[in-house]
N, C-alpha and C positions, 0 to 999 in steps of 0.2 A: 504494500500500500504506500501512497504518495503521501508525503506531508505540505503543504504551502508553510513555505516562512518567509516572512516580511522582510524588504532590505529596505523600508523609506529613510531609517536612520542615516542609513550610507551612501543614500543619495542628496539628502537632507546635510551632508557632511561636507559631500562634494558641491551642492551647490551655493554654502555657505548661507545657509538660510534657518532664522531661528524657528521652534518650533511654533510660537507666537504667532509668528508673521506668517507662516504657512495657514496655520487657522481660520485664521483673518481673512489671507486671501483667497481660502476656496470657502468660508462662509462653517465651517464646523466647530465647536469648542476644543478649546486646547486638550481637554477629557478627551475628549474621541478622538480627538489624535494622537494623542500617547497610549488609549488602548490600540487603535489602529497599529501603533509604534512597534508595541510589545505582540504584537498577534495574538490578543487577547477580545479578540470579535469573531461571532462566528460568519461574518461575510461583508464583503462590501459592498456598495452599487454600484453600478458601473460610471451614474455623473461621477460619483465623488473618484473615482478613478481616473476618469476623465480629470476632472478637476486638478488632480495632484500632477497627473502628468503635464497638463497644460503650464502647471504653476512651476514645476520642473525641470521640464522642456528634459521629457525623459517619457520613454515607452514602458506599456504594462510590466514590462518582462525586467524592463530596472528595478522594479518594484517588490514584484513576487518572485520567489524562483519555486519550482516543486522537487521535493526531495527525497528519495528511496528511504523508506524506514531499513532498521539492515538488514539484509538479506536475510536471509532461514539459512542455519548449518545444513549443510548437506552431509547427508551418513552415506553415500554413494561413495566408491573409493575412483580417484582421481584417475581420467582415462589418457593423458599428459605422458607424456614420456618420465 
């Protein structure tokens, strides 16, 4: 199974933008941008998606990445040389 984990931190890093002024400028509380932050929401909408990349000047995928839980051991014995 896949997990989404949030990078607006790290884009938010890069574009030298405080978390305040992000708020402000897509119109959301400072709250729901630091649970946004922390991947502490169970979804986003697409405006405010919209919104952040716009205010970014950064695509969904700067944003989210999705990421393999870790794999299942395998009991299988290796067919590898």
């Amino acid at each position: 199974m896949m997990q989404i984990v949030v990078r607006l931190d790290v884009m938010m890093a890069r574009r030298k933008i405080k978390g305040k002024d992000l708020a402000h400028s897509i119109g959301i509380t400072e709250q729901n941008l630091s649970l946004l932050k922390s991947g502490k929401v169970k979804g986003v909408r697409f405006e405010t998606l919209a919104k952040l990349c716009e205010a970014l000047d950064c695509q969904p995928s700067d944003l989210l990445e999705a990421v393999p839980d870790d794999p299942p051991i395998s009991l299988e014995p290796s067919t590898n040389g």
